[in-house]
N, C-alpha and C positions, 0 to 999 in steps of 0.2 A: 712686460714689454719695456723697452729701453724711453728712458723717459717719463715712464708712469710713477706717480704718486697715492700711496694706498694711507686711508687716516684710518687707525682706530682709536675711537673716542668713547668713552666711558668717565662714569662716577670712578675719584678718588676709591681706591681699594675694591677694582671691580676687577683687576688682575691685566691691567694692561701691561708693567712692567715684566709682569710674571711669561708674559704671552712672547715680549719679544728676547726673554732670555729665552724661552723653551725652543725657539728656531733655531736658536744655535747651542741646544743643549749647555746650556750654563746653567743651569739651575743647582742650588744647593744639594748635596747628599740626601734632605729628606724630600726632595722633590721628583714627582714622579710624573710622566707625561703616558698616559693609560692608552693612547689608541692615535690614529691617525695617522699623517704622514705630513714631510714638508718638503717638496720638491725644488729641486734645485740645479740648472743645468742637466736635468736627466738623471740626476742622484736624488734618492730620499736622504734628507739630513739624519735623521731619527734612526738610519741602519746603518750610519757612515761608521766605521772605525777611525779611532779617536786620533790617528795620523792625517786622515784626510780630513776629520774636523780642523787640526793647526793650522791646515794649508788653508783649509776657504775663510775661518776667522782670519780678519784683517786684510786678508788678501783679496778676498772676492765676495766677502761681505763684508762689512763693519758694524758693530754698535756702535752706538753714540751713548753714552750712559746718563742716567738723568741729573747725577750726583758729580760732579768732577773733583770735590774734595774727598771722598771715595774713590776714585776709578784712577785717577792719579797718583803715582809713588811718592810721598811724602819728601825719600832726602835724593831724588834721583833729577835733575833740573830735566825741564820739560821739551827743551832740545832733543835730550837723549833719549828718549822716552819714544820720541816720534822718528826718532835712527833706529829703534831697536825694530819697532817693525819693520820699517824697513828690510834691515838684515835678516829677519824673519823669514820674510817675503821673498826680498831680488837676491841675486847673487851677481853685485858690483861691486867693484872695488871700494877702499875708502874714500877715495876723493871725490867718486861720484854717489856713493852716500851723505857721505858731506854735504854736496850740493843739493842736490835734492831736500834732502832735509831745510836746508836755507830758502829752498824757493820755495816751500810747502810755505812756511811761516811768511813769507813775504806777502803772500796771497793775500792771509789774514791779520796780519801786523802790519803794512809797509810802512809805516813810520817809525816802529819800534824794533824790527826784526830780531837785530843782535840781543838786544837787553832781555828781550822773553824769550830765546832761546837758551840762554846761561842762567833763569830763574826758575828757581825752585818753584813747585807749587803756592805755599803759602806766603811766598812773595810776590805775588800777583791778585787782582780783583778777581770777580767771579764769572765776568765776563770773561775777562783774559784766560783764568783754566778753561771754563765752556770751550772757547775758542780751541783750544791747547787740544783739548778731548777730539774737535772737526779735525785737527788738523793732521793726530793721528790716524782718526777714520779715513781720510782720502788722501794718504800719501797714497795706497797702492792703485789709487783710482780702481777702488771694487765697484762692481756691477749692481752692486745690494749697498744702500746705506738704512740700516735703521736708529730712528731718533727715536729715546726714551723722553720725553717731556720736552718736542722739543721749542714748543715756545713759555717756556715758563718764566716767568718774570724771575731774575737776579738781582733788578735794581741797580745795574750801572752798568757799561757798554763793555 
């Protein structure tokens, strides 16, 4: 339901992260999901063909990954990063990708916008990628957001 909050909480290595790739089929080559289903708007995930998975990742659901020096492109600044879905996603022109893209970050930056938009990953703290990783999640304003960890301590804002 719209506005619902679901936790699952487990010991370290009890397969939480495992769980919330398997919803959106991301799991590794050796990984296999044996049974069930995962409902979604009326579609099982688990029998979607892998066109209609591109369209719902990001778009109408997002991870939040619990790593963001992982999940983020190393020489790609993190502006563009959160354009690409975008593009992914809408079919707008540039100028209002552009935009968008600026107002996503302002959300989450407003004092910093431009600077962590034209910065690379590892030119930023670990709160700032964390941030960087939301802020791809809800450019498309999806209906699903899942957080892998997501209150883990980084140690800086």
């Amino acid at each position: 339901m719209p506005g619902e909050i679901l936790g699952v909480l487990g010991e370290s290595g009890s397969g939480k992260s495992t769980l919330a790739a398997s919803l959106l089929r991301l799991l590794p080559p050796t990984g296999h999901i044996g049974g069930g289903s995962v409902l979604f708007e009326g579609r099982n995930l688990l029998q979607a063909s892998d066109e209609e998975l591109r369209q719902i990742r990001g778009g109408r659901i997002a991870l939040i990954f619990q790593e963001p020096s992982l999940a983020l492109h190393p020489t790609i600044r993190v502006g563009e990063q959160v354009r690409q879905v975008l593009v992914a996603h809408q079919s707008s022109g540039k100028k209002d990708l552009n935009q968008r893209t600026r107002e996503i970050f302002a959300q989450l930056f407003p004092q910093d916008t431009d600077r962590i938009m034209r910065s690379y990953p590892h030119q930023l703290s670990g709160g700032q990628r964390q941030r960087s990783l939301i802020a791809q999640a809800i450019a498309c304003n999806p209906a699903v957001v899942i957080a892998d960890e997501p209150t883990a301590a980084n140690g800086d804002p």
